[in-house]
N, CA, C, O and CB atoms as a CASP TS submission, in Angstrom:
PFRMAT TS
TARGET T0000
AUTHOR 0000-0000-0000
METHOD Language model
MODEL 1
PARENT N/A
ATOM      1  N   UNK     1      -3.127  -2.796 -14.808  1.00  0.00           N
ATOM      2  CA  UNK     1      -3.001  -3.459 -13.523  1.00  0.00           C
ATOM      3  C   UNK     1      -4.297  -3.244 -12.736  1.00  0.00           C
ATOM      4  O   UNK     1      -4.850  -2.144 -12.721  1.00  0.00           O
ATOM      5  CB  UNK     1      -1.763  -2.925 -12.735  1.00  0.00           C
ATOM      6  N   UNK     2      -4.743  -4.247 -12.120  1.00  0.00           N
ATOM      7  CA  UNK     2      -5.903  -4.185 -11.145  1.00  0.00           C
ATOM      8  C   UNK     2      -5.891  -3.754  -9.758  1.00  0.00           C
ATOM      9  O   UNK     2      -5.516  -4.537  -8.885  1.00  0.00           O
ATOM     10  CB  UNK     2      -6.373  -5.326 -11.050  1.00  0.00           C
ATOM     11  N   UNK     3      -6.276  -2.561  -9.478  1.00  0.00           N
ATOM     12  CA  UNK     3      -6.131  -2.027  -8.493  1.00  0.00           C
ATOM     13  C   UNK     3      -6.518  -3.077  -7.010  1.00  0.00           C
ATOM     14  O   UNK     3      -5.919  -3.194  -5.941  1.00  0.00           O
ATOM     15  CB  UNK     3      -6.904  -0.807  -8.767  1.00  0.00           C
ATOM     16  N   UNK     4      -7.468  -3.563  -7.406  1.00  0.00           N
ATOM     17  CA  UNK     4      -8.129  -4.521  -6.078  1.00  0.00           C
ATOM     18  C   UNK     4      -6.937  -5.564  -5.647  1.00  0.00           C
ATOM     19  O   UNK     4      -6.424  -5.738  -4.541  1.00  0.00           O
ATOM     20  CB  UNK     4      -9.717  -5.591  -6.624  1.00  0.00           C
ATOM     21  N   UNK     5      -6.653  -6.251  -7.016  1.00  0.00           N
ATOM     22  CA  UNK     5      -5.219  -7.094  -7.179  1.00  0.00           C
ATOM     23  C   UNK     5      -4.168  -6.432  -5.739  1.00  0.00           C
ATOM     24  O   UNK     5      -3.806  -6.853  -4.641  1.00  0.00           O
ATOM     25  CB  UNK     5      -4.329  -6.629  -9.119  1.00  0.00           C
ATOM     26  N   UNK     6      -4.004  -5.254  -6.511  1.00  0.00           N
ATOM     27  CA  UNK     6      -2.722  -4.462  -5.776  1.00  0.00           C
ATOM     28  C   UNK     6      -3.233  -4.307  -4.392  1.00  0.00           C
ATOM     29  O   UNK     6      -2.361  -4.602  -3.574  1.00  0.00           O
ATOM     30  CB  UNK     6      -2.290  -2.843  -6.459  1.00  0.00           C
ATOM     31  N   UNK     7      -4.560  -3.877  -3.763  1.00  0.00           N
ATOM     32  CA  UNK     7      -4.916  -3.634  -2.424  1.00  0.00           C
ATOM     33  C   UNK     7      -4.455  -5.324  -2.131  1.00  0.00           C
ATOM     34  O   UNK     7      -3.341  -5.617  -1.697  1.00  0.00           O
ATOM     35  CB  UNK     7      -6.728  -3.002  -2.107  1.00  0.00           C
ATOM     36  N   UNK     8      -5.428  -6.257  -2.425  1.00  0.00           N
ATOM     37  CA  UNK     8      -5.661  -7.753  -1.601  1.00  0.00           C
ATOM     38  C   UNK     8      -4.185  -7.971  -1.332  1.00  0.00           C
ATOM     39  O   UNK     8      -3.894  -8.254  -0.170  1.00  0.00           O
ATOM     40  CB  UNK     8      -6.463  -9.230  -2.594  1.00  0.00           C
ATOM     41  N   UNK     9      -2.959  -7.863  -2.448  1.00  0.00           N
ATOM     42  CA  UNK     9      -1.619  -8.335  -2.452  1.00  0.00           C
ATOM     43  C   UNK     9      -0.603  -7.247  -1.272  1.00  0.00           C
ATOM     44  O   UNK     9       0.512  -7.476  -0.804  1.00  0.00           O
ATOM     45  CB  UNK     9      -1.085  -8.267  -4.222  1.00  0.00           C
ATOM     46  N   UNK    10      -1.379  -6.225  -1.096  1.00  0.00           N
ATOM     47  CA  UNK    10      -0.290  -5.179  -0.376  1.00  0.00           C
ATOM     48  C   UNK    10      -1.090  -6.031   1.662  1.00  0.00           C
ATOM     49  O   UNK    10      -0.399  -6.050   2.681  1.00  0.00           O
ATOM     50  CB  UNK    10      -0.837  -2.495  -1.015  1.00  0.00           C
ATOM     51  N   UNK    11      -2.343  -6.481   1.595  1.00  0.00           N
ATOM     52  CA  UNK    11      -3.052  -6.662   2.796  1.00  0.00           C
ATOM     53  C   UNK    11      -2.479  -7.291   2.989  1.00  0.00           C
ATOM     54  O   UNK    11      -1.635  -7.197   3.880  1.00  0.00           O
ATOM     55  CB  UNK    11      -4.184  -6.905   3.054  1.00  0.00           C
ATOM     56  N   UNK    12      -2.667  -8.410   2.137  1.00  0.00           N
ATOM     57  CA  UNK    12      -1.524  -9.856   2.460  1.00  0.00           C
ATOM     58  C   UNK    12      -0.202  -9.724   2.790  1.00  0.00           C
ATOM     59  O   UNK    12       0.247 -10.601   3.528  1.00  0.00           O
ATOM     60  CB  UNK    12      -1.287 -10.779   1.263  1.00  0.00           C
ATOM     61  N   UNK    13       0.667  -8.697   2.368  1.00  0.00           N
ATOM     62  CA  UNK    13       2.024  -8.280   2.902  1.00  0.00           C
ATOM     63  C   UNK    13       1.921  -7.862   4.179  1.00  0.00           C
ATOM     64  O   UNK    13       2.676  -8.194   5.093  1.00  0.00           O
ATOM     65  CB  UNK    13       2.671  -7.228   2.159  1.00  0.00           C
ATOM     66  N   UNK    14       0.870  -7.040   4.263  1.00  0.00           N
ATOM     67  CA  UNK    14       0.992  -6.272   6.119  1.00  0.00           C
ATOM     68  C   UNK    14       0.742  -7.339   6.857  1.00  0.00           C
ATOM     69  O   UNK    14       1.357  -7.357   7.923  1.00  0.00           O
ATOM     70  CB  UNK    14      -0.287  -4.935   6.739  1.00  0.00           C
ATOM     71  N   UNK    15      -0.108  -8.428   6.599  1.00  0.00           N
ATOM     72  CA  UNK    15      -0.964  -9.640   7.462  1.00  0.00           C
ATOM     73  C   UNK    15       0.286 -10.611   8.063  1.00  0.00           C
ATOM     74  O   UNK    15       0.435 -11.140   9.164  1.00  0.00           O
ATOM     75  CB  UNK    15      -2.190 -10.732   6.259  1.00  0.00           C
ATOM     76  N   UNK    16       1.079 -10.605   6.895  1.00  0.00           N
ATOM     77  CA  UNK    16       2.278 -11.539   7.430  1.00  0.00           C
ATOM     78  C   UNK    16       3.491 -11.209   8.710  1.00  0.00           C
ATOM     79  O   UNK    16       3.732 -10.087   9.155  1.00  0.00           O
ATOM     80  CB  UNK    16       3.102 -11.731   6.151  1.00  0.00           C
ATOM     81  N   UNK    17       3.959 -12.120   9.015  1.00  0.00           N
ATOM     82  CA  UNK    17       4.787 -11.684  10.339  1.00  0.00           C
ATOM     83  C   UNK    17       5.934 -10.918  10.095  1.00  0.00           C
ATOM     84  O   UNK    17       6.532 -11.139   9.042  1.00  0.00           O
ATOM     85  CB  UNK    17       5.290 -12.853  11.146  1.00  0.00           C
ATOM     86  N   UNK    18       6.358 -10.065  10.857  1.00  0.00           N
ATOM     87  CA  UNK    18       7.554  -9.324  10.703  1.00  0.00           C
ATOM     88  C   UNK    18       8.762 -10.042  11.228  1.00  0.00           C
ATOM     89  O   UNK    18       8.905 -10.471  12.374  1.00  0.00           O
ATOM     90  CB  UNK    18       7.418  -8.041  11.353  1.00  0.00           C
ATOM     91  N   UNK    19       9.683 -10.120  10.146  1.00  0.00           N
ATOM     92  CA  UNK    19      11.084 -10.555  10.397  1.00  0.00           C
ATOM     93  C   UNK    19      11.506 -10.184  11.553  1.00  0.00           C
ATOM     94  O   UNK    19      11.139  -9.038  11.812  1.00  0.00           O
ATOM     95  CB  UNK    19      11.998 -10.122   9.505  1.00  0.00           C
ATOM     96  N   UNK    20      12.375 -10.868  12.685  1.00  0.00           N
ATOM     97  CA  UNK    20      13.055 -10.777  13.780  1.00  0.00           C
ATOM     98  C   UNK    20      13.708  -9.495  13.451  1.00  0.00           C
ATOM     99  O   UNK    20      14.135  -9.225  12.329  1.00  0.00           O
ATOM    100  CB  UNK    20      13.924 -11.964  14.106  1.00  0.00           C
ATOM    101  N   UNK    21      13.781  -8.528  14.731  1.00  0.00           N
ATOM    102  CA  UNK    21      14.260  -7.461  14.665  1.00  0.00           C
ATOM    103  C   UNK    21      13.391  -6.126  13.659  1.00  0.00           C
ATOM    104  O   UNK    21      13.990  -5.087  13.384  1.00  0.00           O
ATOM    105  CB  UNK    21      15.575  -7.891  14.258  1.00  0.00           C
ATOM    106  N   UNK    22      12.600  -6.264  13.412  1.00  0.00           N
ATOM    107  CA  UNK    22      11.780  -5.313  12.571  1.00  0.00           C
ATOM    108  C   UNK    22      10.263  -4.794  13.655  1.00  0.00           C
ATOM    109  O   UNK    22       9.610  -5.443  14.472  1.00  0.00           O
ATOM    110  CB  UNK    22      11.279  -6.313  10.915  1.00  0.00           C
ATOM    111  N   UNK    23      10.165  -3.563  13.243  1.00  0.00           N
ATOM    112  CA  UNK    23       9.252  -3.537  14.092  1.00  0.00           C
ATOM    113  C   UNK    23       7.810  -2.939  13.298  1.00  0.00           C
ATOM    114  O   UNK    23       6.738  -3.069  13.888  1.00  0.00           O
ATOM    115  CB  UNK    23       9.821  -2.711  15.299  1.00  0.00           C
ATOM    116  N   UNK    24       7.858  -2.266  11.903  1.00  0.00           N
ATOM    117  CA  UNK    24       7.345  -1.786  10.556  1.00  0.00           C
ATOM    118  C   UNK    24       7.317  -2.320   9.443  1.00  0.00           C
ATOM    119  O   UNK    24       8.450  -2.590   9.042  1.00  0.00           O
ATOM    120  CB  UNK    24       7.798  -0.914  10.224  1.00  0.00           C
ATOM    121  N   UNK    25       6.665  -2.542   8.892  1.00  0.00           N
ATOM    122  CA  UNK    25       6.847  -1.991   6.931  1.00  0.00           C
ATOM    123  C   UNK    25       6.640  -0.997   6.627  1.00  0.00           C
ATOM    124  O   UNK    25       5.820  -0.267   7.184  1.00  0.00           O
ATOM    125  CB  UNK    25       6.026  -2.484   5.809  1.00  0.00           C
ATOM    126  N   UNK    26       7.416  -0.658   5.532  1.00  0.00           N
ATOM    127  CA  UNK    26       6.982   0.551   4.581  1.00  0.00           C
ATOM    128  C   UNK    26       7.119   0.236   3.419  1.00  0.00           C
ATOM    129  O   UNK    26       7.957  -0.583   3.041  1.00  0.00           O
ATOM    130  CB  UNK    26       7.655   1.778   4.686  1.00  0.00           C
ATOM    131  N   UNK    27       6.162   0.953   2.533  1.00  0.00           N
ATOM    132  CA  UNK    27       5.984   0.242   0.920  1.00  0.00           C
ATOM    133  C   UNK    27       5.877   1.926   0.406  1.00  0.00           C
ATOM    134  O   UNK    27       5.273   2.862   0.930  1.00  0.00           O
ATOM    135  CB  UNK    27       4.145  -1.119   0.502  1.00  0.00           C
ATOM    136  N   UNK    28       6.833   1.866  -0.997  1.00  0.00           N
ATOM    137  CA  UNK    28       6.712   3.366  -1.527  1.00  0.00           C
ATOM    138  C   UNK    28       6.302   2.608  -2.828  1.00  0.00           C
ATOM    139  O   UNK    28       6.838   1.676  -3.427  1.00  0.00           O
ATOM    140  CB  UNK    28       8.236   4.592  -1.537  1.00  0.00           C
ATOM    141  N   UNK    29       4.983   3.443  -3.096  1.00  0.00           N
ATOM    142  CA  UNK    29       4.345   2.973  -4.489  1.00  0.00           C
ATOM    143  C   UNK    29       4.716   4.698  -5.099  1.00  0.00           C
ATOM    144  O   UNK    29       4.660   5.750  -4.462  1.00  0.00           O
ATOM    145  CB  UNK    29       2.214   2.302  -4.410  1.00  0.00           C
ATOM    146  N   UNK    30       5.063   4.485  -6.432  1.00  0.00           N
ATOM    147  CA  UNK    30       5.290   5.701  -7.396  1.00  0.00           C
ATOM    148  C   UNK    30       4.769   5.250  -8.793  1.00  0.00           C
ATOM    149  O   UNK    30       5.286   4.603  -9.703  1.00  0.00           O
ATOM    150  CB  UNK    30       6.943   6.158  -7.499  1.00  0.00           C
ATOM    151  N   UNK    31       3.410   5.902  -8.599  1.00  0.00           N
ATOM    152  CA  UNK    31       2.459   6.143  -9.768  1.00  0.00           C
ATOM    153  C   UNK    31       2.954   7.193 -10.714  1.00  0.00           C
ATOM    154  O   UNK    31       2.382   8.281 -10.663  1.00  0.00           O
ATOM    155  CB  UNK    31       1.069   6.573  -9.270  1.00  0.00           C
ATOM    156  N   UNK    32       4.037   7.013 -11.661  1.00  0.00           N
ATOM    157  CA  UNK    32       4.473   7.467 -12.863  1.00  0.00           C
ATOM    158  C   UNK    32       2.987   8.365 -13.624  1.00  0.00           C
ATOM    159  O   UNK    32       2.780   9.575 -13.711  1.00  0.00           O
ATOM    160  CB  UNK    32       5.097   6.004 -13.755  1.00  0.00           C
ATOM    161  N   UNK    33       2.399   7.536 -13.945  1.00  0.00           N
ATOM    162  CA  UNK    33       1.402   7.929 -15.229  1.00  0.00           C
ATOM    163  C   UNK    33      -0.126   8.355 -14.045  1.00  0.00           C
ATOM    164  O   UNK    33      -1.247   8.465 -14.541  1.00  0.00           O
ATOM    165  CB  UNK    33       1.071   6.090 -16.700  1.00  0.00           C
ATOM    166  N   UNK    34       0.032   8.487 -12.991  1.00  0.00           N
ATOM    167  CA  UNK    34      -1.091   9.077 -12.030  1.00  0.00           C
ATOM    168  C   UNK    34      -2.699   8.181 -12.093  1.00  0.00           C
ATOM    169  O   UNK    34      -3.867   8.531 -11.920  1.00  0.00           O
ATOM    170  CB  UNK    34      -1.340  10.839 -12.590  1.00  0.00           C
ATOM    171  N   UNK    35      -2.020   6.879 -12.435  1.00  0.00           N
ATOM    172  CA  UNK    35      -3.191   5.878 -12.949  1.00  0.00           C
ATOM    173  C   UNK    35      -4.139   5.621 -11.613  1.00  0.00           C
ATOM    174  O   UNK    35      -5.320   5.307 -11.761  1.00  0.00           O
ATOM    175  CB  UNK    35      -2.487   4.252 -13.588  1.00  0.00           C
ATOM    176  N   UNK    36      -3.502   5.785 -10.193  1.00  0.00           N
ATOM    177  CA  UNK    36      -4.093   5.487  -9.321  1.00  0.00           C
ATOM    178  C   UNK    36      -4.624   5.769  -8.075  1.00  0.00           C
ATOM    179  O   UNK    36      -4.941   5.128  -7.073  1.00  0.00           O
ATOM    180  CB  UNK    36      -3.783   5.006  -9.310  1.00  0.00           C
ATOM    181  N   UNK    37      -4.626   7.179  -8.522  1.00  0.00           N
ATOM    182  CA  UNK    37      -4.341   8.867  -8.128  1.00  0.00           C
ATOM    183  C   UNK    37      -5.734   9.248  -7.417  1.00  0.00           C
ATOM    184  O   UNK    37      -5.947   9.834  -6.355  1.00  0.00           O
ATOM    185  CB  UNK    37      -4.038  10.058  -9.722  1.00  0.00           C
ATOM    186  N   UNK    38      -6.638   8.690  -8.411  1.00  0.00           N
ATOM    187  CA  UNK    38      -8.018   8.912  -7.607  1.00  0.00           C
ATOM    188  C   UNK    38      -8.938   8.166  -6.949  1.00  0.00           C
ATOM    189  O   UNK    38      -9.983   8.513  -6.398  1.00  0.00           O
ATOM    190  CB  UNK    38      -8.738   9.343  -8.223  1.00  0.00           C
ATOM    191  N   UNK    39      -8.275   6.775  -7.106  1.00  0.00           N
ATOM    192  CA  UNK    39      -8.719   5.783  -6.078  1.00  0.00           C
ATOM    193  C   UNK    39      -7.841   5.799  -4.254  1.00  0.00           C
ATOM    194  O   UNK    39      -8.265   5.367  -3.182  1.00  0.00           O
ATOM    195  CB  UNK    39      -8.382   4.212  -6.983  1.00  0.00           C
ATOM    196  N   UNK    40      -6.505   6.506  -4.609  1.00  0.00           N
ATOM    197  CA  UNK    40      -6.381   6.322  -3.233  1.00  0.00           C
ATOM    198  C   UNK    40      -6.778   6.807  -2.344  1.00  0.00           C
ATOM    199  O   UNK    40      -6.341   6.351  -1.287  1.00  0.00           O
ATOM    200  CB  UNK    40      -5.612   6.339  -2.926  1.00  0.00           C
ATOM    201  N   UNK    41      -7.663   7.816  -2.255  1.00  0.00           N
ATOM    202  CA  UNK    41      -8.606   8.321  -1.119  1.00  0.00           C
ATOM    203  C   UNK    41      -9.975   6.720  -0.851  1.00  0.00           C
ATOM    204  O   UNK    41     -10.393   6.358   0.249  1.00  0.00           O
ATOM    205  CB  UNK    41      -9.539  10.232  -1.902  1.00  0.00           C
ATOM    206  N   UNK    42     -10.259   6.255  -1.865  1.00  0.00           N
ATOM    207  CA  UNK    42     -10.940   5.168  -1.496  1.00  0.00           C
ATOM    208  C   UNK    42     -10.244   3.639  -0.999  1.00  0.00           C
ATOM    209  O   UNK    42     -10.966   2.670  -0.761  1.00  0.00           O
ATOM    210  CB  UNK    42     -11.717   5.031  -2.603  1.00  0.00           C
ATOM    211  N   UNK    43      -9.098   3.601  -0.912  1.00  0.00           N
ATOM    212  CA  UNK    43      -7.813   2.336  -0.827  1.00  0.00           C
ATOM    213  C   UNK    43      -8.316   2.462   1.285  1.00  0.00           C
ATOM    214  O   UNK    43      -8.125   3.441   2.005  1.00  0.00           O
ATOM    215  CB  UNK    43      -5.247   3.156  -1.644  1.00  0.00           C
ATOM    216  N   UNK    44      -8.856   1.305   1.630  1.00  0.00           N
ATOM    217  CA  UNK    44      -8.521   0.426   3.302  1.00  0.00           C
ATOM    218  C   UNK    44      -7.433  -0.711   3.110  1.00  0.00           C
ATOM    219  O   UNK    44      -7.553  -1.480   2.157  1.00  0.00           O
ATOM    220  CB  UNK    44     -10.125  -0.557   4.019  1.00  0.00           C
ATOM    221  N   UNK    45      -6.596  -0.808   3.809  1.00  0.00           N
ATOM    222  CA  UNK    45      -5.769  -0.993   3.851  1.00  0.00           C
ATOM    223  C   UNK    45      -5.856  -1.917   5.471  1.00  0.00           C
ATOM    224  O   UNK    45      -6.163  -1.397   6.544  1.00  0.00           O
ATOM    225  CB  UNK    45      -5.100   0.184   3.454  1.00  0.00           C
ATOM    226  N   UNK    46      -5.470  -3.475   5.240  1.00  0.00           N
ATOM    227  CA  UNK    46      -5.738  -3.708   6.912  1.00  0.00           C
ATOM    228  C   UNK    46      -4.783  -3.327   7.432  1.00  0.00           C
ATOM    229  O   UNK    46      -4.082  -3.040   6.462  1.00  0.00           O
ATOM    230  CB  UNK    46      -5.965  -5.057   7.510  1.00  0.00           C
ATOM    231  N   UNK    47      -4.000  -3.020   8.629  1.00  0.00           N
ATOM    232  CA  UNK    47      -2.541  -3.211   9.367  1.00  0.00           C
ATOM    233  C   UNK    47      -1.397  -2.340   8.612  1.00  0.00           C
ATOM    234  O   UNK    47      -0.183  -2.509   8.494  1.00  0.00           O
ATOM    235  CB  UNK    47      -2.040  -4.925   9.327  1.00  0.00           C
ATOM    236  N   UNK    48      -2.722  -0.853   7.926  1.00  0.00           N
ATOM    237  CA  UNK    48      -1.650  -0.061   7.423  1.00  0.00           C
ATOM    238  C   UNK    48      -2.320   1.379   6.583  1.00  0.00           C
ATOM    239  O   UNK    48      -3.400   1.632   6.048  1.00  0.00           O
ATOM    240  CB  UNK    48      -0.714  -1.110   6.383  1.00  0.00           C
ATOM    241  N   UNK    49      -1.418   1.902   6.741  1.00  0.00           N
ATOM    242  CA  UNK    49      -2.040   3.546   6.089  1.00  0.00           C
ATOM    243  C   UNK    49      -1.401   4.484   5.028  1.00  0.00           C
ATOM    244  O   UNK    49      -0.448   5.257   5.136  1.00  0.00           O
ATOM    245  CB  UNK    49      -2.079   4.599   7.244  1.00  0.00           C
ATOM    246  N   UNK    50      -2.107   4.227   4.098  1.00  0.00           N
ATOM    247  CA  UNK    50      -1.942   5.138   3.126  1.00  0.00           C
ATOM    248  C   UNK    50      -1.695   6.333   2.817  1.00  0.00           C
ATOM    249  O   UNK    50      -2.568   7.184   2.650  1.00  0.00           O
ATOM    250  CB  UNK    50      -2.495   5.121   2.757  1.00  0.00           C
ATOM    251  N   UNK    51      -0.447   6.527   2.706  1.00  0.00           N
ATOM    252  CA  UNK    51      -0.447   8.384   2.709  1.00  0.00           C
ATOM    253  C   UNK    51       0.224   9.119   1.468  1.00  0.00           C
ATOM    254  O   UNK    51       1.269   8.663   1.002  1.00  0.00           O
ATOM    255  CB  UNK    51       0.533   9.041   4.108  1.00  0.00           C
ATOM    256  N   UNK    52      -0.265  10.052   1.027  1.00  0.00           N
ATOM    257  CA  UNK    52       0.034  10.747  -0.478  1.00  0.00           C
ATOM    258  C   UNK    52       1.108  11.627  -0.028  1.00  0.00           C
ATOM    259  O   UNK    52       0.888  12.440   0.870  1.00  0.00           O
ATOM    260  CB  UNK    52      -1.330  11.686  -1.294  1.00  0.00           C
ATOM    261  N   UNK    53       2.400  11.514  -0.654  1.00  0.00           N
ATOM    262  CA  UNK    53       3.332  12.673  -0.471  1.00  0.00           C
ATOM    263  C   UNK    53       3.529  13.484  -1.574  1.00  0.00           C
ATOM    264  O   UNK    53       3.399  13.316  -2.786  1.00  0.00           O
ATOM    265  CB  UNK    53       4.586  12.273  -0.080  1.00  0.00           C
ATOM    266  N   UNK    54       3.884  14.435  -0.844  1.00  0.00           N
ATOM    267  CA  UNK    54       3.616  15.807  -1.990  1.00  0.00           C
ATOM    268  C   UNK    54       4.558  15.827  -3.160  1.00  0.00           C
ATOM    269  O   UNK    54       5.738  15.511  -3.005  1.00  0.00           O
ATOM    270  CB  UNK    54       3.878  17.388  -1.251  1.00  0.00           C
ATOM    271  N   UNK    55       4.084  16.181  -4.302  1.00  0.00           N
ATOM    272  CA  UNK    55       5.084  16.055  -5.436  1.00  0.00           C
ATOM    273  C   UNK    55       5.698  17.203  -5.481  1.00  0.00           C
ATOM    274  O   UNK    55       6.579  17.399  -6.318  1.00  0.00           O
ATOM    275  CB  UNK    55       4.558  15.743  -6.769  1.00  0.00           C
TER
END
């Protein structure tokens, strides 16, 4: 999977309007095989923030 893919497609999710009554998104990505582990310190993100939770 292409990481850039996955950033441009997650931007495009935050960019869009929020359903009536919503005031957030939240997106839980779970990297099984840790494929993407060392790019997310380099991942911008427009209209949203990336955060690593502890295993």
């Amino acid at each position: 999977m292409d990481s850039d893919k996955i950033i441009q497609k997650l931007n495009q999710r935050f960019a869009a309007p929020l359903p009536e009554f919503y005031k957030r998104r939240i997106v839980f990505w779970y990297d099984e095989d840790g494929e993407f582990q060392d790019r997310l310190d380099e991942v911008t993100l427009n209209n949203a923030k990336p955060l690593r939770l502890p295993r």
